[in-house]
C-alpha positions in Angstrom: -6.4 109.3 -282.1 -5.5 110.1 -278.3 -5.8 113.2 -276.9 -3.4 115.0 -276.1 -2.9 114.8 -272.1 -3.5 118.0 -270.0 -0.5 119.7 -268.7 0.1 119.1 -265.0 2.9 121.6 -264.3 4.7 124.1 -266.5 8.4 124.9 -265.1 10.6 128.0 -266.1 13.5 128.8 -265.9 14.8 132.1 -265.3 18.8 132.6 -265.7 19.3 136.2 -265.1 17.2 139.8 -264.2 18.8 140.9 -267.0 20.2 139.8 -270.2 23.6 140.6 -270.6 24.1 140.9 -267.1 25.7 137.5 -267.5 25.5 134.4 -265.6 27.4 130.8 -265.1 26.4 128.5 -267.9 26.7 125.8 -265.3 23.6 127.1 -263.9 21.2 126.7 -267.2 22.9 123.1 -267.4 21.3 122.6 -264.0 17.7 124.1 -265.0 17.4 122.0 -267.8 18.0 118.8 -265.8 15.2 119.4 -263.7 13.3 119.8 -266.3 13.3 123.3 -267.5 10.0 124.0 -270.4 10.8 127.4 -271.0 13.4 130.0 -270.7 12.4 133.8 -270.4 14.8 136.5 -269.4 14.4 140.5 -269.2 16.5 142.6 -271.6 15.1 145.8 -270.2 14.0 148.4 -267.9 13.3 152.2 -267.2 15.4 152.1 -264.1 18.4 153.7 -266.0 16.2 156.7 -266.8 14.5 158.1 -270.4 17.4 158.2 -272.3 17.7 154.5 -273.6 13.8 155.2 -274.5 14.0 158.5 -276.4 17.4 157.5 -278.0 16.3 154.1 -278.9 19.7 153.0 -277.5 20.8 149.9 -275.9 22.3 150.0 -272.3 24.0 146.7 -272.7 27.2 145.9 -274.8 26.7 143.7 -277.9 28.9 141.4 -276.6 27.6 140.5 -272.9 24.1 140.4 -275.0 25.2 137.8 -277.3 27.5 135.6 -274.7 24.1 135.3 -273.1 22.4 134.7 -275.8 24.3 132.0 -276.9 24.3 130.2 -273.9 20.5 130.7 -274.2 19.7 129.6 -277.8 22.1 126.6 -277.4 20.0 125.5 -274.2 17.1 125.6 -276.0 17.7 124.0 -278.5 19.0 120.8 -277.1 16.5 121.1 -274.6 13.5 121.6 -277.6 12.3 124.4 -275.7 10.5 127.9 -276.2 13.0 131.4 -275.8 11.3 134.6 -274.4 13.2 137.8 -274.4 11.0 140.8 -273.4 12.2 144.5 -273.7 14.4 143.8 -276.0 17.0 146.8 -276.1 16.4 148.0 -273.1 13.3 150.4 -273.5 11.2 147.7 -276.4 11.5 150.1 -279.3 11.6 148.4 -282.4 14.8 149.1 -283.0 15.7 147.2 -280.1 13.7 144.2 -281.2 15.8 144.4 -284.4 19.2 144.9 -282.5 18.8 141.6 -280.8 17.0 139.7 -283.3 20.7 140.5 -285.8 22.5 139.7 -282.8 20.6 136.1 -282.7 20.2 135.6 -286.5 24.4 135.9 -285.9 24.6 133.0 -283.5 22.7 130.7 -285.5 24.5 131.2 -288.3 27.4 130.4 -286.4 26.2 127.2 -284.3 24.3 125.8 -287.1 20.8 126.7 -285.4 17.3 126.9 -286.9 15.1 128.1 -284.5 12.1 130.1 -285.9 12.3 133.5 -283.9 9.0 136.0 -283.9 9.6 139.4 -283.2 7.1 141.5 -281.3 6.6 145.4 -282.0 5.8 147.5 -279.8 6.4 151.3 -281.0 3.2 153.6 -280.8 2.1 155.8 -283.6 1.3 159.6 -282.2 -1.3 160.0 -284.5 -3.2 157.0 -283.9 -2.9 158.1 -280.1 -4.2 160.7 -280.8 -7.0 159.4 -281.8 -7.9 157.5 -279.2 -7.3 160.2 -276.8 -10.0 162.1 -279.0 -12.1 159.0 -278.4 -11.5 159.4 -274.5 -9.8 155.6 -274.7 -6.5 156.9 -272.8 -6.3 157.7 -268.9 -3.4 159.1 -266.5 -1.6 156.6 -264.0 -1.4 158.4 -260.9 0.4 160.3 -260.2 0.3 161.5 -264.0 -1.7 164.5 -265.4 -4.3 164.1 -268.4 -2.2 163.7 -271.3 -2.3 166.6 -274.0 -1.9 166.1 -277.5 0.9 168.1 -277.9 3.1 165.9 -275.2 2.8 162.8 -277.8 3.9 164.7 -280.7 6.8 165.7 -278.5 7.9 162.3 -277.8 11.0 160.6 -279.5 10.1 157.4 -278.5 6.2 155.9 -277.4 6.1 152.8 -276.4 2.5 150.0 -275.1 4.0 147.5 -272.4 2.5 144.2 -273.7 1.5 141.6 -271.2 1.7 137.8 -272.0 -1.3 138.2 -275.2 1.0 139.1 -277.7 3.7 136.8 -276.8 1.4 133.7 -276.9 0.3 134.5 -280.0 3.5 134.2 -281.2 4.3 130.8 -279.7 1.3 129.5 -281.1 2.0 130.4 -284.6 5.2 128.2 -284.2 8.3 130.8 -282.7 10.5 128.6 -281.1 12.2 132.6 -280.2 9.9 135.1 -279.3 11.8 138.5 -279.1 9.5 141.0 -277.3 9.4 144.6 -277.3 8.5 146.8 -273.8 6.6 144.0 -271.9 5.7 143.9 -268.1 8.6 141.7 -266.5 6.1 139.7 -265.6 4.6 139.0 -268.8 7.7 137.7 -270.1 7.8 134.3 -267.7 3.6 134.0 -267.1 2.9 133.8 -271.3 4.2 129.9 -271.8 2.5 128.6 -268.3 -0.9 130.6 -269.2 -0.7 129.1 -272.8 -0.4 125.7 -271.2 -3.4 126.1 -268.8 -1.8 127.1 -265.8 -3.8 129.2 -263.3 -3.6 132.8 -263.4 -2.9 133.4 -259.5 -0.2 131.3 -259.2 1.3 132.2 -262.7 1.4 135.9 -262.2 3.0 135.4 -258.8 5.4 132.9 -259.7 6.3 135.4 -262.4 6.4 138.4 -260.3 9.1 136.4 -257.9 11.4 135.4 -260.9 11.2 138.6 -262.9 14.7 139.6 -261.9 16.5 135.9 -261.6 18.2 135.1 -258.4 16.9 138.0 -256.6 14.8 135.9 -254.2 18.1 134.0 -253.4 20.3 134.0 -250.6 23.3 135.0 -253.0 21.9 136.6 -256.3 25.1 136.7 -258.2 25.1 133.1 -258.7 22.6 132.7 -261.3 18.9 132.6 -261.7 15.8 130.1 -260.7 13.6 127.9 -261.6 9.5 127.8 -261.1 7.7 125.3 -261.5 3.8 126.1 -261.4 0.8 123.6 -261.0 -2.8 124.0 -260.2 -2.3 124.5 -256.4 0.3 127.3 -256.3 4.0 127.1 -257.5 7.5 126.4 -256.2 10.5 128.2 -256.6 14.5 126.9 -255.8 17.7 128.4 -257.1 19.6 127.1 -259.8 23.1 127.0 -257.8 23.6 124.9 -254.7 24.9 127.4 -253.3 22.2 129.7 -253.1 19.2 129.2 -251.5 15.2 130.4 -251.5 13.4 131.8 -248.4 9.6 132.2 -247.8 11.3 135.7 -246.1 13.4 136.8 -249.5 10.6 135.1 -252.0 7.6 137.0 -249.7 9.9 140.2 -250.1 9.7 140.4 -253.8 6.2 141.5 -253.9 7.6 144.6 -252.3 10.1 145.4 -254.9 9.1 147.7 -257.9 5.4 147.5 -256.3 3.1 150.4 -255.1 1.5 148.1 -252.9 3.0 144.9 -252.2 -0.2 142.9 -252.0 -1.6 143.9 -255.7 0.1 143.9 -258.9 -1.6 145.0 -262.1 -1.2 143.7 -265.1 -2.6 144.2 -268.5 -5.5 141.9 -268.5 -6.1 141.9 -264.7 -4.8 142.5 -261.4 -2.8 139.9 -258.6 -3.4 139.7 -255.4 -1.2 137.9 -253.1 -3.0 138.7 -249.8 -3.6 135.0 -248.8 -0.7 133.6 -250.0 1.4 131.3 -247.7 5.0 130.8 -248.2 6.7 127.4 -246.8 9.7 126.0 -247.0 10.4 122.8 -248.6 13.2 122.4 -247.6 16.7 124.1 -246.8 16.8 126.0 -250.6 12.6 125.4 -251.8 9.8 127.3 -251.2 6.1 126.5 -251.9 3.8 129.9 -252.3 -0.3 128.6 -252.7 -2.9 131.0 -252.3 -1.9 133.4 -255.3 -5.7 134.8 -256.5 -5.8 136.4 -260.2 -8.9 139.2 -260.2 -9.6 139.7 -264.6 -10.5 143.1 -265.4 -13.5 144.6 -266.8 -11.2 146.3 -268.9 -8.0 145.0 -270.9 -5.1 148.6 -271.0 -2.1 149.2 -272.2 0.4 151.3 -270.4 2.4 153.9 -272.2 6.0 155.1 -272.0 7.4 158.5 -273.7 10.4 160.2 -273.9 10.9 163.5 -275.5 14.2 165.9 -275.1 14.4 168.6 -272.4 17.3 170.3 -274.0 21.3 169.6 -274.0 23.4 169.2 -271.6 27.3 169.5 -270.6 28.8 168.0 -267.5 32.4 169.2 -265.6 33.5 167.4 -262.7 35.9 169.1 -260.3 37.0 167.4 -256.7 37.8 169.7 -253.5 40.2 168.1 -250.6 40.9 171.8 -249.3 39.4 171.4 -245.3 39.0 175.6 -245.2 36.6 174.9 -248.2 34.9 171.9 -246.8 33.7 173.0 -243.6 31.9 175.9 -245.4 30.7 173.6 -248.6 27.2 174.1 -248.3 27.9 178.3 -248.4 30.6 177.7 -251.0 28.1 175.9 -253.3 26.1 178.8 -253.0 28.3 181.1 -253.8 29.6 178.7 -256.5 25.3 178.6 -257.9 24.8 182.7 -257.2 28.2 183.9 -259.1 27.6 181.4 -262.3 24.3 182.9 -262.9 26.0 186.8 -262.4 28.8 185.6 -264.7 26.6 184.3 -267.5 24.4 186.9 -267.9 27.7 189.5 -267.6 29.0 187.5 -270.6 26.9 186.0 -273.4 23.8 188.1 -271.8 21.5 185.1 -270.9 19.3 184.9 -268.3 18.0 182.5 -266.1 15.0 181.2 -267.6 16.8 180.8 -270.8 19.0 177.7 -269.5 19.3 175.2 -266.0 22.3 174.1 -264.0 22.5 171.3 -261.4 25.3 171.6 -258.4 25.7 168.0 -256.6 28.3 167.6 -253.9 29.1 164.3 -254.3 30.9 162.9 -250.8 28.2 165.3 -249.1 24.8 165.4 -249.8 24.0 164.4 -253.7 21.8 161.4 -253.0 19.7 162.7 -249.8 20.1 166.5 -250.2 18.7 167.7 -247.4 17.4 164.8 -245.9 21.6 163.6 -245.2 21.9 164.0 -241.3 24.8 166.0 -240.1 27.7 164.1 -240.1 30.1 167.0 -239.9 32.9 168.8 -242.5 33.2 165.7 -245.3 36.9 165.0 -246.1 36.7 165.5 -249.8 34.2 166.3 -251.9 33.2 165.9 -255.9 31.2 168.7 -257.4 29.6 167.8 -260.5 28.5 170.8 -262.3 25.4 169.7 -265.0 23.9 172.7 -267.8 20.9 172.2 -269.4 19.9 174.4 -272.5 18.3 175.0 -275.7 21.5 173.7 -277.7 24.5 172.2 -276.9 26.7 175.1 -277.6 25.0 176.9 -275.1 25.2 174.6 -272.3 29.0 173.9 -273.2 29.4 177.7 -273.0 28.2 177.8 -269.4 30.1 175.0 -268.3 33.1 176.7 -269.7 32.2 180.4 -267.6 31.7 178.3 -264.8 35.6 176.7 -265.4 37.5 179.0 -263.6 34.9 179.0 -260.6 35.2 175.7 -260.5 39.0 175.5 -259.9 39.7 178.4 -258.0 36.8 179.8 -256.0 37.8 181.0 -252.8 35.0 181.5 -249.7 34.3 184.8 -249.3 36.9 184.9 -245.8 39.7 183.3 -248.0 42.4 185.7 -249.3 43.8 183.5 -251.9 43.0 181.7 -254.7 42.6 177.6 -253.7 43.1 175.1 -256.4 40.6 172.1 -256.9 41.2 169.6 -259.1 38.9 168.6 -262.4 39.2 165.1 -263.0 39.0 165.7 -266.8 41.2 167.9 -269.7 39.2 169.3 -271.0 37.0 169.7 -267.7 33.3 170.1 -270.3 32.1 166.6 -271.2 28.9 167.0 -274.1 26.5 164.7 -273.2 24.0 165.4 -275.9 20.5 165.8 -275.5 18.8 165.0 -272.8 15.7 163.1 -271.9 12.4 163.2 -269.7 9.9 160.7 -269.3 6.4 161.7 -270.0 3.9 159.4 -270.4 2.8 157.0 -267.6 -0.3 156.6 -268.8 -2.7 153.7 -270.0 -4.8 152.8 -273.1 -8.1 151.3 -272.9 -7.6 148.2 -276.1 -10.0 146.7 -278.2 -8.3 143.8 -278.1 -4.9 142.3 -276.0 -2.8 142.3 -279.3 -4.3 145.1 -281.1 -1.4 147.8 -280.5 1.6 145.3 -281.2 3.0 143.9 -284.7 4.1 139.9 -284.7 6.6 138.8 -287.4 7.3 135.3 -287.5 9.6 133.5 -289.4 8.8 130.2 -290.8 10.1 126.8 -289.5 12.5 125.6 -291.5 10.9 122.5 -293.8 11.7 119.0 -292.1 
């Protein structure tokens, strides 16, 4: 019998940074020409905030998910190649796993697919946490605090971010659709080349630069790219003519989402990219070699938490008045100093018994005080958010704060002004609210040991 011949290069093929964010079919066509083996795409992130975690929610629409994901299943299919999805619902819960696998059990129901899918859990139990903080197995991430016990039976939602372990295992038992919860965005493109012998230095890397599709492009809108990884390093090109890869924008990636853009840690190890060269094969190519892959003594986990902080109720009020505006800083707080009078005066609370947020929005909401002067704005949006205990309570500020909101005068005005709310009724309930607070890491026995595979069975022949 011959053996089987060793794989020379592994090439994947990365359509979007994130699924649903759609893309032009025409550009998956083009991958699987030149000779696409895998397809792996993100479905999630934290950088929406904790609420998609602690709600188990999805940020995405149903339908963008599954106009991707049909395009997606279809290619590979007629291609014969693997599917990775990682983060599946945005924040990996299990939930989230399920929410896409439905979606996909849909579409090949409807094209007349068989593909075996696996899905990949990866919900944390607080107890068994617990115990392993007991056993001194779990560690703060800097620039965390040691985790109590308390703060994991406060979350919602925990969550391990697998690296590429869990998701190999499942391709080797036979998924031709491996649906991932929280993974690193990494892990999600390095698990098929690692499987197939690639090295880890240039893997990771090659990884790292695709994570979020066409990115590293001249023109990201127009679709993802393709790597292709060997034993010497790997090359990267965009799946659009149109677009184009630079050693400048591919070199660049290592700065995005990094703290240091010459080391990225991973779950079994850390990447370092400090002697990598990028060249340019030619006018849309780039060749990266020198990629180096350091294994760690120790194989973690990291840990994401949500828990609620409370409830909270939004208004939304616009001033265009220029007396107002060239006194907005002293009318906000006047605006902050009367709320707090006007709520204890009427339901009696005080002020550590609820929060409230004032952003000028056309002034200084994004910078606060780091915005240079720029003199009086023209118009401004003041977004009023309450925090508390309940919902009713926060909607019950919000409402005191109503009539401050549309007529507060500055204290040298002699009439009332009018400012406009931009909603009727001007309260918005936007349920509870979310903090993130875990960002911490697990010490494993083994690199699967915290997640759950289900796999389906291939369909008999």
């Amino acid at each position: 019998m011959d053996k089987e011949q060793p794989v020379r290069s592994v090439r994947v093929l990365a359509p979007t940074g994130m699924l649903g964010a759609g893309f032009p079919e025409a550009t998956v066509e083009r991958g699987l020409r030149l000779g696409a083996d895998v397809i792996s795409v993100d479905a999630g992130s934290t950088d929406s905030g904790p609420y998609y975690l602690g709600a188990s929610r999805p940020k995405t629409t149903r339908a963008a998910v599954a106009r991707d994901l049909r395009i997606l299943l279809k290619a590979a299919a007629g291609a014969g190649i693997p599917l990775i999805v990682g983060s599946c619902g945005t924040s990996g819960t299990d939930s989230g796993v399920d929410w896409i696998a439905d979606i996909v059990a849909g579409i090949q129901h409807d094209e007349g697919l068989d593909l075996p899918v696996a899905r990949i859990y990866s919900e944390q139990n607080a107890e068994d946490l617990k115990r392993r903080l007991a056993a001194g197995r779990i560690r703060p991430l800097r620039p965390a605090a040691e985790l109590q016990a308390e703060t994991l039976d406060n979350c919602t939602r925990i969550v391990g971010v697998m690296g590429h372990e869990p998701i190999v295992a499942a391709l080797e038992a036979g998924a031709r659709v491996v649906l991932a919860g929280r993974a690193t965005d990494t892990a999600i493109a390095a698990a098929y080349p690692l499987m197939k012998g690639m090295p880890a230095g240039p893997t990771w890397h090659a990884s790292k630069i695709i994570e979020c599709g066409g990115q590293c492009t001249t023109d990201p809108r127009l679709g993802g790219v393709l790597a292709t990884i060997d034993a010497g390093g790997f090359t990267v090109e965009p799946l659009d003519p149109a677009a184009a890869c630079t050693p400048i924008l591919v070199a660049a990636h290592m700065l995005y989402e990094t703290a240091n853009p010459f080391e990225m840690r991973e779950p079994d190890g850390t990447l370092d990219v400090r002697e990598a060269t990028y060249t340019a094969l030619d006018d849309v190519t780039v060749r990266v070699e020198g990629s180096r892959f350091h294994v760690a003594d120790q194989h973690t986990v990291k840990l994401e938490g949500a828990r609620i902080t409370g409830y909270e109720t939004m208004s939304f009020t616009a001033i265009r008045d220029p007396h107002i505006l060239a006194r907005i800083d002293d009318w906000a707080a006047l605006l902050r100093t009367t709320l707090r009078e006007r709520v204890e005066q009427t339901i009696g609370l005080s002020e550590d018994k609820y929060a409230f947020d004032v952003r000028l929005y056309g002034h200084n909401a994004v910078l606060g005080d780091l915005e240079p002067a720029t003199g009086a704005p023209r118009e401004v949006g003041v977004m009023l958010l309450v925090n508390a205990p309940d919902q009713a309570t926060a909607t019950a500020v919000a409402k005191i704060a109503n009539p401050l909101m549309l007529h507060l005068p500055t204290p040298d005005m002699h009439h009332l002004p009018s400012l406009a709310f931009a909603t009727s009724p001007a309260e918005t309930e936007r349920g509870p609210a979310y903090e993130f607070v875990l960002n911490h890491a697990v010490d494993t026995t083994g690199p699967t040991d915290l997640f759950r595979i289900e796999c389906e069975e291939a369909p008999a022949s």
